[in-house]
C-alpha positions as CSV (number, residue, x, y, z in Angstrom):
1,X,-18.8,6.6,8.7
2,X,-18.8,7.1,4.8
3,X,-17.3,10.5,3.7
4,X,-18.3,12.0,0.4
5,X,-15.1,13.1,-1.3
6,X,-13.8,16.6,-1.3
7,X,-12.1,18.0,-3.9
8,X,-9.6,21.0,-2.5
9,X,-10.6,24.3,-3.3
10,X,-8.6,26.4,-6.3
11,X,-5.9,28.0,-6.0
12,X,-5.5,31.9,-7.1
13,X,-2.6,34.2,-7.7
14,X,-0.8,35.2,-4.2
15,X,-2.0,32.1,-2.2
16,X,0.9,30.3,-0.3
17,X,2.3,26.8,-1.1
18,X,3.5,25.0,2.3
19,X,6.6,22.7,1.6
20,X,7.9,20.4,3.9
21,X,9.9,17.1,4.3
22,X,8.1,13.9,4.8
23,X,11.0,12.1,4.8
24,X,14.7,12.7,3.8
25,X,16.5,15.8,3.3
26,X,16.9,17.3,0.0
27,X,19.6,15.9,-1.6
28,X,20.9,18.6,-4.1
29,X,19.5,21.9,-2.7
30,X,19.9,23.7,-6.0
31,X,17.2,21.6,-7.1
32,X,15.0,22.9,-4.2
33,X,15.5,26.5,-5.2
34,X,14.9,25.9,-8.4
35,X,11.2,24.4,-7.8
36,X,10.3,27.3,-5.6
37,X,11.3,29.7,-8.0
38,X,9.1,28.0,-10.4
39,X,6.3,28.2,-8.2
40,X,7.0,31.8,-7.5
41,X,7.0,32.8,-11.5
42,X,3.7,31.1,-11.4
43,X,2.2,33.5,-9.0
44,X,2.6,31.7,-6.0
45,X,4.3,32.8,-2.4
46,X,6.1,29.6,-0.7
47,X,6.7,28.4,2.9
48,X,9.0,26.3,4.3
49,X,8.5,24.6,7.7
50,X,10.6,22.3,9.2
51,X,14.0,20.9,8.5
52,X,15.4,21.6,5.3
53,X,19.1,20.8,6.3
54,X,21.4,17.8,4.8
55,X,22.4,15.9,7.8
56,X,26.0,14.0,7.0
57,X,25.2,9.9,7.3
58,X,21.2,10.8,8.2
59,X,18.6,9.5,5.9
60,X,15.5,11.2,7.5
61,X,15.4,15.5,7.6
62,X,14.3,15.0,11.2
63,X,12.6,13.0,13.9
64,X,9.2,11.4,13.4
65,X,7.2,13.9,15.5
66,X,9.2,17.1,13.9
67,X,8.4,16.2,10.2
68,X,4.5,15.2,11.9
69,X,4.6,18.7,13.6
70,X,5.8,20.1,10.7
71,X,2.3,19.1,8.6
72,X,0.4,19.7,11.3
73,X,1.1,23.1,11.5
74,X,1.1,23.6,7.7
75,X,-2.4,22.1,7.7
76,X,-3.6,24.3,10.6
77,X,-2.6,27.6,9.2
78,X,-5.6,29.1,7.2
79,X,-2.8,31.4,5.4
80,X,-1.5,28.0,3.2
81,X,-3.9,26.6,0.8
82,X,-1.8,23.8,-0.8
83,X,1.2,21.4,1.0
84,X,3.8,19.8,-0.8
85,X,6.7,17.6,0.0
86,X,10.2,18.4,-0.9
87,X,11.0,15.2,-2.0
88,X,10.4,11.2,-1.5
89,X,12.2,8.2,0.0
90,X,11.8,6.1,2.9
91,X,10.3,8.1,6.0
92,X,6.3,8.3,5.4
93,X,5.6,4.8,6.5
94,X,7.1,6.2,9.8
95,X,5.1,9.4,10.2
96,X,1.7,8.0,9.2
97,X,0.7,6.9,12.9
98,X,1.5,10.0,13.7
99,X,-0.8,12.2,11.7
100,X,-3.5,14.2,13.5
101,X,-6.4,13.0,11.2
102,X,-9.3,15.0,12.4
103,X,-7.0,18.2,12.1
104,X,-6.4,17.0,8.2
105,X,-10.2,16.1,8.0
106,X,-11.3,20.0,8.9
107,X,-8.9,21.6,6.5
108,X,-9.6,21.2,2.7
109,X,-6.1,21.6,1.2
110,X,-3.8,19.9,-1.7
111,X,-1.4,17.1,-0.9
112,X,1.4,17.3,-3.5
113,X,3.9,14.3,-4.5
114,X,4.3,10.9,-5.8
115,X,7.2,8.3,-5.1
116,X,7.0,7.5,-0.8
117,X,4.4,10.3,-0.4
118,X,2.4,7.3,-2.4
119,X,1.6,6.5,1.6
120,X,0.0,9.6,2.8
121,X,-1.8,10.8,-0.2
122,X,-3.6,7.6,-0.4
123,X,-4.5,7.7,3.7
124,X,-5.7,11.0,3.2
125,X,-8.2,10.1,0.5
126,X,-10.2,7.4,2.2
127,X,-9.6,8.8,5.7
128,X,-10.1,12.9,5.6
129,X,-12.1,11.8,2.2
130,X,-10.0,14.8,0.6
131,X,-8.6,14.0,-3.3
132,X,-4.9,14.5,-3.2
133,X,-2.7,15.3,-6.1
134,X,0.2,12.2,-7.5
135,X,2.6,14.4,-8.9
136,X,5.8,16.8,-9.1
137,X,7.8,17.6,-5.9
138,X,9.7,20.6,-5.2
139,X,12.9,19.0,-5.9
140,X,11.7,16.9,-9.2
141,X,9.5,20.2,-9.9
142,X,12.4,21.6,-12.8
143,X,13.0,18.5,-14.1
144,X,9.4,18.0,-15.4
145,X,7.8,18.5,-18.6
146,X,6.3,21.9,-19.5
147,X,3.0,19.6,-20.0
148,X,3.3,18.2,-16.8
149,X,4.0,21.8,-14.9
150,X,0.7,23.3,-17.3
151,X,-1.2,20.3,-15.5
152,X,-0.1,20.6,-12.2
153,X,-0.3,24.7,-12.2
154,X,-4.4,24.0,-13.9
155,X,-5.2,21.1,-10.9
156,X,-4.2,23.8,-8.4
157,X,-5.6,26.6,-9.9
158,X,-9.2,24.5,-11.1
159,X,-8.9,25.6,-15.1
160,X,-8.0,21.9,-15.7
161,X,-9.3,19.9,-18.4
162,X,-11.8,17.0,-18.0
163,X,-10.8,14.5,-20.7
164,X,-6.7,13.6,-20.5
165,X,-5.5,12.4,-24.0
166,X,-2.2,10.3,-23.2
167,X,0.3,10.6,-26.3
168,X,2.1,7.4,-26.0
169,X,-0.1,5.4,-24.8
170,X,0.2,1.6,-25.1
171,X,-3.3,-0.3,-24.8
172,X,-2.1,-4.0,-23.9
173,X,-5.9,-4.9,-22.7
174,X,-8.7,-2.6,-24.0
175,X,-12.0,-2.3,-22.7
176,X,-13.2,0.6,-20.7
177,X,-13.6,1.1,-16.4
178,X,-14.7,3.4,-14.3
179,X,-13.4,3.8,-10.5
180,X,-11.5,6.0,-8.0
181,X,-8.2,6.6,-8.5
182,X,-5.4,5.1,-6.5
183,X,-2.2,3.8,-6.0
184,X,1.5,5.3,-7.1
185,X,4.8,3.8,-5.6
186,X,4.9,0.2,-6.4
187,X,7.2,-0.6,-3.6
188,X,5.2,2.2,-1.2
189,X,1.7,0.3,-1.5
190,X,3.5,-3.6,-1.2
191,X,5.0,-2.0,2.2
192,X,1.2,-0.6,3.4
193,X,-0.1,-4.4,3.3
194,X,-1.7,-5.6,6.3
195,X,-1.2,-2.4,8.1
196,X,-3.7,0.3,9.3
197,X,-2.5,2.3,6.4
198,X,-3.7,-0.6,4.0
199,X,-7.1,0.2,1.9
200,X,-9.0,-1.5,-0.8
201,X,-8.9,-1.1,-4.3
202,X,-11.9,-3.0,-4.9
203,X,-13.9,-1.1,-8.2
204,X,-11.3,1.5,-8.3
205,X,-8.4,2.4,-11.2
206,X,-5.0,1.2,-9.9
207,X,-2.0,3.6,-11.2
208,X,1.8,1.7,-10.5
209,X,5.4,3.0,-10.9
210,X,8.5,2.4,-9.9
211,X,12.2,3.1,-9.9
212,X,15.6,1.3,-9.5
213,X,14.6,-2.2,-9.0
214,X,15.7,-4.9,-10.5
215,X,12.9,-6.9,-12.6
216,X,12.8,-10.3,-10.1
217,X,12.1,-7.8,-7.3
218,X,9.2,-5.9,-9.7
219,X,8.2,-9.7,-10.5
220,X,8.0,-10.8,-6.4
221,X,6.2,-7.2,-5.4
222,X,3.7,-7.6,-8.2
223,X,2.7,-11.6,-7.8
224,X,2.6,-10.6,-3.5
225,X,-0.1,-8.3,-4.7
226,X,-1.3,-11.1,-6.9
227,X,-1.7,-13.4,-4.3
228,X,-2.8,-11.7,-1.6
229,X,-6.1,-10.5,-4.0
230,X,-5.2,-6.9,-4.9
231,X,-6.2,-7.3,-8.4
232,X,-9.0,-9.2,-8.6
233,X,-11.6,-6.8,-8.7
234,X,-10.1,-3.6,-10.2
235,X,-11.6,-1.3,-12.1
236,X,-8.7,-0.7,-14.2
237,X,-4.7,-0.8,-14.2
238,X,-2.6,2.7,-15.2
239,X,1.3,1.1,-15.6
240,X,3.6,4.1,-15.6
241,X,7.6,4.5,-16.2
242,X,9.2,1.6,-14.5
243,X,13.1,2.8,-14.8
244,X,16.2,0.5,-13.8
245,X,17.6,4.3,-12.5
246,X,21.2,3.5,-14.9
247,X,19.6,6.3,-17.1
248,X,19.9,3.7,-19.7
249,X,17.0,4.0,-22.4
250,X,17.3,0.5,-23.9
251,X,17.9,-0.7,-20.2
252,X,14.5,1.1,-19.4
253,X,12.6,0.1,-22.5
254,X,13.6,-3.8,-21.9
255,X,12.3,-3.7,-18.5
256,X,9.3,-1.9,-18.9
257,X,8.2,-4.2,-21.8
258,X,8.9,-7.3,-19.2
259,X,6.6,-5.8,-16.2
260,X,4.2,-5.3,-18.7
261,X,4.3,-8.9,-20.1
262,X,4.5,-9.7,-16.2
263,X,1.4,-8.1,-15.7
264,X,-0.2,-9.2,-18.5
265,X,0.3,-13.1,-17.2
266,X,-0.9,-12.2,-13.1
267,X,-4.0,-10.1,-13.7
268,X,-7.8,-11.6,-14.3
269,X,-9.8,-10.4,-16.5
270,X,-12.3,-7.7,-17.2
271,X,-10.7,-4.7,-17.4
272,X,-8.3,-2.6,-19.4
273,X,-5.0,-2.6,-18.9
274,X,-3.1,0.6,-20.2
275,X,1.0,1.2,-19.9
276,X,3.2,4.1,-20.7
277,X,1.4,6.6,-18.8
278,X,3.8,9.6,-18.3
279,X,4.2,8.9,-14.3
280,X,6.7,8.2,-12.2
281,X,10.2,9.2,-11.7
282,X,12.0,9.6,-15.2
283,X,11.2,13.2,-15.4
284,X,7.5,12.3,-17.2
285,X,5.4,12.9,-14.3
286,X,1.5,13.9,-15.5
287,X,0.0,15.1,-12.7
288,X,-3.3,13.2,-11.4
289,X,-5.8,13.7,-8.7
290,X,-5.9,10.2,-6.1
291,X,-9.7,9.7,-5.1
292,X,-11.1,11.0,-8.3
293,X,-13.5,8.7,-10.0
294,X,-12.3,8.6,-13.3
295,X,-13.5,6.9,-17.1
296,X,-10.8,4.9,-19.0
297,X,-11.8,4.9,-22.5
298,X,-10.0,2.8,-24.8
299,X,-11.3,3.0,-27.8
300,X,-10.7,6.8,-27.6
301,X,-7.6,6.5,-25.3
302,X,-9.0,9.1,-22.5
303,X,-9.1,9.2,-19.4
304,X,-12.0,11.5,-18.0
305,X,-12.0,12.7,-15.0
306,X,-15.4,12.6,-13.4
307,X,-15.4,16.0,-11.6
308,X,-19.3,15.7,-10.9
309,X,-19.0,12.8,-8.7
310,X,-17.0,15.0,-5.8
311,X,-17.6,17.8,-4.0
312,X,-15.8,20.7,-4.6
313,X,-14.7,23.0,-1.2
């Protein structure tokens, strides 16, 4: 059965932001703090549910089915009109066959996060046909850019702006394509193949990041992808910041400027092929909305998003 594609409805001043853990614990819980009182200077009452606690030696904040529970009763609670995760890491490929999907499908709500959450905000768009929102996490939330948090805060509230302009950007194909938007985590979306949370990209614009691998591993996840298809009919290709996580800036630079000649050599043609987009984990993290069919325009460098083509809640 084909869904039509919902777009979450807006948020206003007062409404209450659910935040949970996917995955790990917080790691620094100063950080945590920090993003809620963010979101509480922008108007907005937060919720916790769930573990929050730093086990000693434990990678996950709590069993499968707690962190699942946890969602599900974020998601069923009419009070909380937006979800998002604390933070990333391993943990979502875990909790996906657990998710309650018809429960997700009758609640239009934002999905917040990027990194791991790569999993479940892709599964959410082509399963509960709901656009979900690659971006800040309460945890990374502080370390953004003010552009970044003015993006997030308009996506939320519905004042955002159609056409993106992307300071920065490097064109290393041009051309222009239209499609869906999806992807994030590099690693996250090599782990999803040939499971049930696998989907196609076929016709859609595929965004890419990724932090603290080494470039032969970058090189081996990008030609799997390669090989096993994934890029032969794509609308488009977004390349964000691909860090080595050493905090080194000519470290980082170097690598980036291999994937991209990496890239450059694996993918057909047809499309355009854009890198430097401020996403991923370096602190430059532009928020954008998964499932939205979107215009890359090269010749003016903007990307449209096509807010006609969904429905809004």
């Amino acid at each position: 059965m084909h869904l039509e594609l919902r777009l979450p409805p807006p948020l206003k001043r007062g409404d209450t932001i659910g935040i949970f853990c996917p995955a790990g614990p917080p790691k620094n819980l100063e950080l945590l703090q920090n993003g809620m009182e963010m979101l509480a200077e922008a108007g907005f009452q937060t919720h916790c549910e769930g573990s929050m606690a730093i086990g000693e030696g434990e990678y996950l904040a709590a069993p499968d089915t707690a962190r699942a529970t946890a969602l599900h009763r974020l998601w069923a609670d009419e009070h909380i009109r937006a979800v998002m995760a604390v933070r990333g890491g391993y943990g979502c490929l875990r909790l996906a066959p657990l998710l309650d999907m018809a429960l997700l499908q009758r609640h239009s709500k934002w999905l917040i996060g990027f990194s791991d959450l790569t999993l479940l905000l892709n599964h959410l768009q082509q399963q509960a046909a709901l656009v979900t929102l690659h971006g800040p996490m309460a945890t990374s939330l502080s370390r953004c850019r003010r552009e970044d948090i003015h993006q997030l805060f308009s996506l939320l509230t519905g004042t955002f702006e159609d056409k993106l302009r992307i300071p920065g950007l490097e064109i290393i194909r041009g051309g222009s394509g239209q499609g869906r938007l999806v992807g994030g985590n590099l690693a996250t979306l090599v782990h999803c193949l040939a499971t049930p949370w696998d989907s196609s990209w076929d016709g859609c614009i595929l965004m890419l990041e990724d932090t603290g691998e080494y470039l032969y591993r970058l090189d081996r996840m990008l030609t799997q992808l390669q090989q096993a298809g994934r890029f032969d009919r794509l609308a488009g290709l977004l390349l964000g910041d691909f860090d080595t996580g050493t905090g080194s800036s000519a470290a980082d630079l170097r690598l980036q400027e291999q994937v991209w000649q990496r890239v450059l050599e694996l993918l057909p043609p047809g499309f355009p092929i854009w890198a430097n987009v401020p996403f991923g984990h370096r602190g430059r993290n532009m928020p954008l909305p998964l499932g939205m069919p979107a215009l890359m325009d090269s010749n003016s460098g903007t990307l449209t998003l096509l807010t006609n083509s969904v429905i809004r809640s």
